[in-house]
MITIDO-103147 format. One line per 5 residues: number of its first residue (from 1); for each residue x, y, z of C-alpha. Coordinates in steps of 0.2 Angstrom, whole numbers, m for minus. Example, Ala and Ser with C-alpha at 12.3 -4.5 7.8 and 13.67 -1.06 7.14 Angstrom:
<rs>
1	62/m22/39 | 68/m5/36
</rs>
This chain:
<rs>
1	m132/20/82 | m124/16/100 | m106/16/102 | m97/1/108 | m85/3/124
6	m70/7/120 | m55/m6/123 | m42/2/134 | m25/m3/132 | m8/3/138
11	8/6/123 | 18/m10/132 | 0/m19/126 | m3/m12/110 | 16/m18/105
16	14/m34/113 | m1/m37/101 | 7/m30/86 | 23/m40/89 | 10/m56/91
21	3/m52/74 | 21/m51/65 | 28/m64/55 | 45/m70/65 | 54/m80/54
26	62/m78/37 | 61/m93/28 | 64/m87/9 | 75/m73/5 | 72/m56/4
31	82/m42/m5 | 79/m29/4 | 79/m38/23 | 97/m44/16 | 101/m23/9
36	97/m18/28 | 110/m30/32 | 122/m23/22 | 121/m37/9 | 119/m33/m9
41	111/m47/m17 | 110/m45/m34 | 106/m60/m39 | 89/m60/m33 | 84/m46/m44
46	95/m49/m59 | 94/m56/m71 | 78/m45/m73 | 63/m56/m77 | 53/m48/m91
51	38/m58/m97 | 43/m72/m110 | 26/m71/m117 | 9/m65/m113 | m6/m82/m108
56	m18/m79/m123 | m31/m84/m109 | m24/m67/m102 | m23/m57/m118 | m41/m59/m122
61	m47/m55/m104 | m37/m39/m104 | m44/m35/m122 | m59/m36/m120 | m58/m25/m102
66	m49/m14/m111 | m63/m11/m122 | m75/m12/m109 | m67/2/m99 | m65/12/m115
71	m83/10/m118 | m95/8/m104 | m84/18/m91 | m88/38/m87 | m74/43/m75
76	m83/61/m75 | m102/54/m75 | m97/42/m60 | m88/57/m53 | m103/67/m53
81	m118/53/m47 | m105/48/m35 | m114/32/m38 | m110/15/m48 | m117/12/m63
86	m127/m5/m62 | m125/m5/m80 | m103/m7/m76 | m104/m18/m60 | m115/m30/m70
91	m104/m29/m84 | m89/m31/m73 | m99/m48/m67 | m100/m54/m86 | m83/m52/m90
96	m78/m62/m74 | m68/m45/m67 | m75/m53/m48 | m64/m67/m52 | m46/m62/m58
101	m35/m69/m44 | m48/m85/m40 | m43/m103/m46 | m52/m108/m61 | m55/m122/m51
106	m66/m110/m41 | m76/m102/m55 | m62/m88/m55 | m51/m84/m72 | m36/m90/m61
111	m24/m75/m67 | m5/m73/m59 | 1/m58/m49 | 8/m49/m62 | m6/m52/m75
116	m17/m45/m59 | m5/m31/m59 | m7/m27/m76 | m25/m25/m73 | m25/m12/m61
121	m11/m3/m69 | m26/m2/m84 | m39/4/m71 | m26/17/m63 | m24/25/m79
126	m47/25/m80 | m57/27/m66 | m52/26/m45 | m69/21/m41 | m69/7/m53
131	m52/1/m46 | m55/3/m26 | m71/m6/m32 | m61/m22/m40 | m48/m21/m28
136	m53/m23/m12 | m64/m35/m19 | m49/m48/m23 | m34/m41/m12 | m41/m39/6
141	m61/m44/3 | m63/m63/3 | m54/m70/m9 | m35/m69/m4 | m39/m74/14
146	m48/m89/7 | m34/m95/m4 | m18/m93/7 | m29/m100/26 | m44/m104/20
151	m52/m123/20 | m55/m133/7 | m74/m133/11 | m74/m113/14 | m64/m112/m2
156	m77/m122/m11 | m94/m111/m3 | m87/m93/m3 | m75/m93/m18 | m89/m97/m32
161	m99/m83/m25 | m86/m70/m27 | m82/m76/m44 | m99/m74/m50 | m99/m56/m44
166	m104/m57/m24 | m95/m42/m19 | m84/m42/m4 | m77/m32/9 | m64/m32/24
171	m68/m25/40 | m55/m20/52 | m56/m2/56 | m66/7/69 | m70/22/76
176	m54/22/90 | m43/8/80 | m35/12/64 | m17/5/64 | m16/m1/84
181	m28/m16/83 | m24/m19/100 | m37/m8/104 | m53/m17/93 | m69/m17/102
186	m78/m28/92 | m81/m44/99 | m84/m61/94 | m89/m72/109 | m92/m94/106
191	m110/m101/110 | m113/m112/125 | m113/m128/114 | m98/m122/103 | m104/m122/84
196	m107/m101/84 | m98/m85/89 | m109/m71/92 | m102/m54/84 | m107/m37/93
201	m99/m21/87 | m96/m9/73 | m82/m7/60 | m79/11/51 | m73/13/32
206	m76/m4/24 | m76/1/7 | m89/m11/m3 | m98/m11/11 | m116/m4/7
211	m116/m17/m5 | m104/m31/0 | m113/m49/0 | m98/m57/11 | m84/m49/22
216	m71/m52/34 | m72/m47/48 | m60/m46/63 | m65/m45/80 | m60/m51/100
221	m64/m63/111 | m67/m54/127 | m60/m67/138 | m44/m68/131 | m41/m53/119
226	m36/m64/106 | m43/m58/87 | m48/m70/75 | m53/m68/57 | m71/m73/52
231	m81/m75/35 | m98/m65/38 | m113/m66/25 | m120/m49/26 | m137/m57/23
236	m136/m64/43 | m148/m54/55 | m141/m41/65 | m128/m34/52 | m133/m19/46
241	m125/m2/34 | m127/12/48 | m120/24/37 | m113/27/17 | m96/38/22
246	m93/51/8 | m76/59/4 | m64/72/m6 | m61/60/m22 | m69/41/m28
251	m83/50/m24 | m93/34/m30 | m86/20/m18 | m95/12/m8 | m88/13/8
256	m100/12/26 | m100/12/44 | m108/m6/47 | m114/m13/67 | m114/m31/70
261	m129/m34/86 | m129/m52/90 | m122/m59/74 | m121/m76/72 | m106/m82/64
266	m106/m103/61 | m88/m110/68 | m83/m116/53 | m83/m101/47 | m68/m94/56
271	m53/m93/44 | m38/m100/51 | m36/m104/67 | m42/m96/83 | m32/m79/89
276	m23/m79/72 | m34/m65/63 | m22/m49/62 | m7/m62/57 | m21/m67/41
281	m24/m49/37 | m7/m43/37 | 0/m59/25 | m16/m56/15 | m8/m37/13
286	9/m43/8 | 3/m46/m10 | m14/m39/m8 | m9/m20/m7 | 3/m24/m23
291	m12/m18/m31 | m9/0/m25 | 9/2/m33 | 0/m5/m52 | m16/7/m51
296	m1/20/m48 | 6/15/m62 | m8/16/m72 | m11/34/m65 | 7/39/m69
301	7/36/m86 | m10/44/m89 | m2/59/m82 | 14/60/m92 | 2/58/m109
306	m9/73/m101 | 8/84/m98 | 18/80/m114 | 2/84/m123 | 0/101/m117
311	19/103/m116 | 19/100/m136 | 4/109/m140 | 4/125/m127 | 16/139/m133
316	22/153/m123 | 34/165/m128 | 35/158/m146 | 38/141/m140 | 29/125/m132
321	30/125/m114 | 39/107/m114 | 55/116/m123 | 54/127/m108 | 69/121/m95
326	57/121/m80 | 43/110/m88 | 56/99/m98 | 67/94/m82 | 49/91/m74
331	42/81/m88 | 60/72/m88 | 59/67/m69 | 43/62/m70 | 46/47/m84
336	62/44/m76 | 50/40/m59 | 36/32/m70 | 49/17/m77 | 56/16/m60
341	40/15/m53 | 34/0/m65 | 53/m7/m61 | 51/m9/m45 | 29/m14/m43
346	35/m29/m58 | 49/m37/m49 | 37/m38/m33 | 23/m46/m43 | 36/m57/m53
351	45/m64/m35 | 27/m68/m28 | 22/m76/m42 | 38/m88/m44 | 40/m91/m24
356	54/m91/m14 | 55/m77/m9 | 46/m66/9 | 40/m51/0 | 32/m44/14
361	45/m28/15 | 46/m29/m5 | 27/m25/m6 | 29/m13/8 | 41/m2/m3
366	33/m4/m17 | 16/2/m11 | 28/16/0 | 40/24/m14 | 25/21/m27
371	11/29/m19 | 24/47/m13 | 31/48/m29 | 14/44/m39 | 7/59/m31
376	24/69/m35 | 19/66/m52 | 1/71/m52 | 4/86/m42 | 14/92/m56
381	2/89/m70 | m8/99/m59 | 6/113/m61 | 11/110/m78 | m10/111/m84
386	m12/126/m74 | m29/135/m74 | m35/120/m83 | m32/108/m72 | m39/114/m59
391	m54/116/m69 | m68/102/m72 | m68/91/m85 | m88/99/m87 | m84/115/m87
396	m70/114/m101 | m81/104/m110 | m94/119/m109 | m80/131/m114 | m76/119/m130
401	m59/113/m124 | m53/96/m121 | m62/86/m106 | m45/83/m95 | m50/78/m78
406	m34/83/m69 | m42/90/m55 | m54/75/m52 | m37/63/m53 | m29/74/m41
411	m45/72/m30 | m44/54/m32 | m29/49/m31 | m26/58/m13 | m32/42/m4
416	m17/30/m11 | m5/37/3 | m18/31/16 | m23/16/9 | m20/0/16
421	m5/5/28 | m3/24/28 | 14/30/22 | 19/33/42 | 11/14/45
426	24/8/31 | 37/17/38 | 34/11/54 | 33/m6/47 | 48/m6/38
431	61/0/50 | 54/m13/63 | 60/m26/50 | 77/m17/44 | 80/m17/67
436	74/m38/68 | 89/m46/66 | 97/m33/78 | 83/m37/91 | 85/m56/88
441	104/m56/93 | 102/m39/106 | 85/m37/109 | 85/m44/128 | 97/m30/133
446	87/m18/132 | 70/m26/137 | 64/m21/154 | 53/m37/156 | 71/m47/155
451	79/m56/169 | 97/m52/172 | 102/m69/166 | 94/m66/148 | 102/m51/148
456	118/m56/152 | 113/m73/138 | 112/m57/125 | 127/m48/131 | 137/m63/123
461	127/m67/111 | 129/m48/104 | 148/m50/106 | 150/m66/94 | 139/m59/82
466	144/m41/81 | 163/m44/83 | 162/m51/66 | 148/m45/57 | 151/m25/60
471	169/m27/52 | 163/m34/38 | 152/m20/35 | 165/m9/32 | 175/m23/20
476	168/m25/2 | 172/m19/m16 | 160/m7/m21 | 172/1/m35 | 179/m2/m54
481	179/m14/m62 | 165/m25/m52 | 148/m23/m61 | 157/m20/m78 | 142/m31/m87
486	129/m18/m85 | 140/m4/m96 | 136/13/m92 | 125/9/m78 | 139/m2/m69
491	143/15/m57 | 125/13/m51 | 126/m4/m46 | 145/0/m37 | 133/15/m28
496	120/2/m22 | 133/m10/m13 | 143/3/m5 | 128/11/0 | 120/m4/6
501	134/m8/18 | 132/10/25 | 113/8/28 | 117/m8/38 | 133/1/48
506	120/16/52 | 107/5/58 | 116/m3/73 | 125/13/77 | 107/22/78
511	103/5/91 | 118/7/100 | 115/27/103 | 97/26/105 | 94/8/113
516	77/6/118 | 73/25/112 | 76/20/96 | 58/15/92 | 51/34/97
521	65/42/85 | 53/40/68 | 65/54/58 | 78/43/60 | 69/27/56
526	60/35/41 | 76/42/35 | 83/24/34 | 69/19/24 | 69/31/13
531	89/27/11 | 84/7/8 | 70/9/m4 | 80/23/m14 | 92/7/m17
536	81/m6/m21 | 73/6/m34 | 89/10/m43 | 92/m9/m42 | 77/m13/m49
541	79/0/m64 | 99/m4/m67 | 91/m22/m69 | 74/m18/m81 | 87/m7/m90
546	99/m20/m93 | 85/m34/m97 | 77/m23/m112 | 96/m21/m117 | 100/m39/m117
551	85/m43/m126 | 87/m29/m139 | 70/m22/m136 | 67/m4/m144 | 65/6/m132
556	81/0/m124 | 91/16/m127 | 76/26/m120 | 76/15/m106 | 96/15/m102
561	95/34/m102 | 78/36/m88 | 87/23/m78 | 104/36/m77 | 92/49/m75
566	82/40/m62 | 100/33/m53 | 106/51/m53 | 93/60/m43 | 91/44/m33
571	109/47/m26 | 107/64/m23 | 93/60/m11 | 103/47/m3 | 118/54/2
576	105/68/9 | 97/58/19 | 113/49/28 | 117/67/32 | 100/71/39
581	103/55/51 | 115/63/62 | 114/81/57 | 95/87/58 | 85/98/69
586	73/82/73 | 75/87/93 | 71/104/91 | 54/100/81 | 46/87/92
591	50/100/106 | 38/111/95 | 28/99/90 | 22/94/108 | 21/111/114
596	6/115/98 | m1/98/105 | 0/105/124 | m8/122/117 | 6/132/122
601	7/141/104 | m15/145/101 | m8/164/100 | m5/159/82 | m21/157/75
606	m29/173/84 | m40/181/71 | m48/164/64 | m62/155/69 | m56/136/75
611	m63/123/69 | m73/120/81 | m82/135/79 | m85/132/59 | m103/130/56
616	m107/113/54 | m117/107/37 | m134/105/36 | m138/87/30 | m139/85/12
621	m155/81/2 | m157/65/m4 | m146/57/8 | m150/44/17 | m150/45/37
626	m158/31/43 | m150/14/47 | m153/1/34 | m154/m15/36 | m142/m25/20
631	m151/m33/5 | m151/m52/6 | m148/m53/m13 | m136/m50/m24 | m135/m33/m27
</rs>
């Protein structure tokens, strides 16, 4: 396969692209754009909205999947084939599992956020393969593109297709571009007479893509550099699976390297309009990557069921290891995280669902916190199991002990932290949003391309707004008696606004010390997002917590005590990581850091081979070399 030129592009560039693809304006409200301000807006979360009552539309479906997971889905078989069932995808087809999210009107079951969420939280706690599968079918493949920019014709040709089971993909990555789409290669060039754009290029790691019917597909118009998003039927000449990419865990996905030679792409098959393609994908991801934070979910709990098993069952030194301190504080943190995690995923899924509200940094933390503290938990259920847990599920089975696939969970869940926006991307992502405001009122000051007259426009600007918003920072009640309602939990709440006004106060004095070096300092950026989604977690849990009180559920007791619990460690790592803003040895460690890069510490790994010199693997039997061109049916 020949390798398209690389697009070369400076950092000035690659930011002015990214900027370009942002959303600028805030036209709903967001809690956590208002807690980097120092706002605590309760109401937005509170009262907590737990579901009045399951659609029996809903209740069937996610009975019947149930049963159909329970049934006809071999985690450990899949595992080991490293292949799809045809027996499960077509079953997935029967059931309509290609159609969750799509309009009925579309041939899809036409199910909300959260019941969508409830789904993958199922699949979580099941198979990885199974759930990258659906996934990336319905949040980044066709479908949500469709729905939110979409026309009513393309909506009417391509969302019937997926419905029925046409498997979809999204195409973005490539071999240099992975989170800097400035530097796409993969171009997208109109015909003479207007009605076609010609594609030429390859994309890397689009998962569904040995056996996607439809994509999207982003690529650049060499002339202007603008991307645009396109709907490609992989059945059109010239698109080919160069490649099947194999990994660590979801051994079964179906992810390729695909080339595009002279593709041609009908106009009307653009979605949205021209030059707007990475703005479409990164709206799509706002409630598309919700998904990850529910399979999370899913996989939580699974692992809290393995460990409080084993905790009850395996005894050493004449008692079960769970009655052990160690284990039982782990086992404790881990349920405390779990309900949190739920707390926090649910209240995004519930705001996207009602409206009103910009959720794009909600579904940032939420995929974020989730994903980190999801593989907290199952790297401690990789502890707690021991031996067995690093073991296969086939080979306890041989021995006659219970098939517990820790290790093949640990394997797959790995990739969450990557997926869709890598925990560094989300970072990154966030503390540019928790710094807009500030660059709104300020950002001309410290802008090089600015005239002097903009600057000086800014200069007072800055001094109307900060002369009255930085003392009110410091003004509030965060103490006794104010959240009283909320009983026991009322100290958390009081924590949450004085703590919010501080992450506000911190965020313009890291601006005013760092100015334009602000955006290179990532240990402080991190931290203050760490700080922000901290809160919104212990916000959200406060507010479940109360809700199940209010409506006397049964397992409000329980739930009052994991939310204290939860709270409680949640403040402990806050007021760490305001210390760490100022008091840190970040200078010291990127001085290291650069001088590994520039080679000057090799004298460290003397007596290994580099990797470089590793023997490379020989190629596998069976598996396929060759360039293949994509089936024209359904597959």
């Amino acid at each position: 396969m020949s390798q398209p030129a690389r697009h070369q592009v400076s950092e000035q560039e690659a930011r002015k692209v990214a900027e370009a693809s942002r959303e600028t304006e805030w036209r709903s409200p967001s809690f956590l754009r208002e807690l980097f301000l120092g706002r605590f807006r309760l109401d937005l979360v509170h009262p907590y909205p737990l579901a009045e009552r399951e659609r029996p539309e809903f209740v069937a479906f996610y009975r019947a999947f149930r049963e159909f997971l329970r049934n006809e889905v071999d985690p450990v078989a899949i595992d080991e084939s490293g292949e799809y069932p045809e027996r499960v995808v077509e079953g997935l087809r029967k059931l309509g599992a290609f159609g969750l999210k799509i309009p009925r009107e579309y041939g899809g079951l036409g199910f909300t956020m959260l019941e969508y969420s409830k789904l993958m939280e199922l699949l979580g706690s099941v198979d990885g393969n199974v759930e990258a599968l659906l996934s990336a079918h319905q949040s980044i493949g066709v479908p949500t593109p469709l729905l939110y920019f979409g026309t009513e014709d393309q909506k009417r040709r391509f969302l019937p297709r997926c419905a029925a089971g046409e498997i979809s993909g999204f195409a973005l990555t490539e071999t240099d571009v992975g989170s800097d789409p400035a530097r796409l290669a993969t171009t997208a060039e109109l015909t003479a007479d207007g009605r076609a754009y010609v594609l030429n290029g390859s994309k890397l790691w689009c998962t569904n893509g040995t056996f996607a019917r439809l994509l999207v597909v982003m690529a650049r118009d060499p002339r202007t550099n603008r991307i645009s998003a396109f709907v490609v039927d992989t059945g059109t000449p010239g698109v080919r699976v160069e490649r099947r990419c194999r990994f660590m865990g979801l051994r079964a996905i179906s992810n390729a390297v695909l080339s595009f030679t002279d593709v041609r792409v009908p106009v009307e098959d653009r979605i949205g309009d021209e030059g707007k393609g990475l703005k479409i994908a990164l709206t799509t991801l706002n409630t598309g990557r919700l998904a990850i934070p529910s399979g999370s979910i899913g996989t939580a709990k699974l692992c809290l069921d393995i460990c409080r098993s084993w905790a009850a069952e395996r005894v050493q030194w004449g008692r079960p290891v769970g009655k052990h301190e160690a284990i039982a504080h782990k086992l404790a943190d881990m349920a405390a995280t779990t309900f949190a995690m739920e707390a926090m995923t649910e209240l995004a899924c519930q705001m996207a669902d009602r409206g009103g509200y910009d959720i794009r940094l909600e579904a940032a933390a939420a995929k974020l916190w989730s994903t980190e503290r999801t593989w907290e938990i199952v790297d401690d259920t990789m502890q707690i199991r021991g031996g067995r847990g690093y073991e296969t599920a086939r080979s306890l089975a041989g021995r006659g002990e219970r098939p517990i696939a820790v290790e093949q969970i640990f394997r797959d869940y790995r990739i969450n932290r990557i997926f869709e926006g890598s925990s560094e991307i989300m970072h990154l992502f966030m503390a540019r949003e928790a710094v807009d405001k500030h660059l709104q009122v300020a950002g001309d000051m410290v802008d090089p391309e600015k005239p002097a007259a903009a600057k000086g426009r800014a200069l007072l600007r800055a001094a109307a707004f900060y002369s009255w918003w930085y003392p009110t920072r410091w003004a509030g009640w965060g103490r006794w008696p104010r959240y009283s309602d909320f009983g026991p939990l009322a100290g958390h709440l009081r924590f949450v606004e004085r703590n919010s006004r501080r992450l506000a106060r911190q965020v313009f004095h890291g601006m005013i010390v760092h100015r334009a070096r602000l955006q290179h300092r990532q240990g402080f950026l991190f931290r203050l997002v760490d700080v922000e989604n901290e809160l919104f977690a212990m916000a959200a849990v406060v507010a479940r917590a109360h809700a199940l009180g209010a409506r006397r559920a049964p397992e409000a007791a329980r739930a009052g005590e994991l939310a204290d619990l939860f709270c409680r460690n949640a403040r402990r790592k806050v007021a760490r990581l305001f210390r760490e803003l100022w008091r840190n040895d970040d200078a010291g460690r990127y001085r290291a850091g650069v001088a590994v890069v520039e080679g000057d510490h090799e004298w460290i790994r003397e007596g290994t081979l580099a990797a470089a010199e590793r023997p490379a693997p020989a190629p596998a039997g069976g598996e396929p070399e060759l360039a293949t061109a994509l089936p024209s049916g359904r597959p």
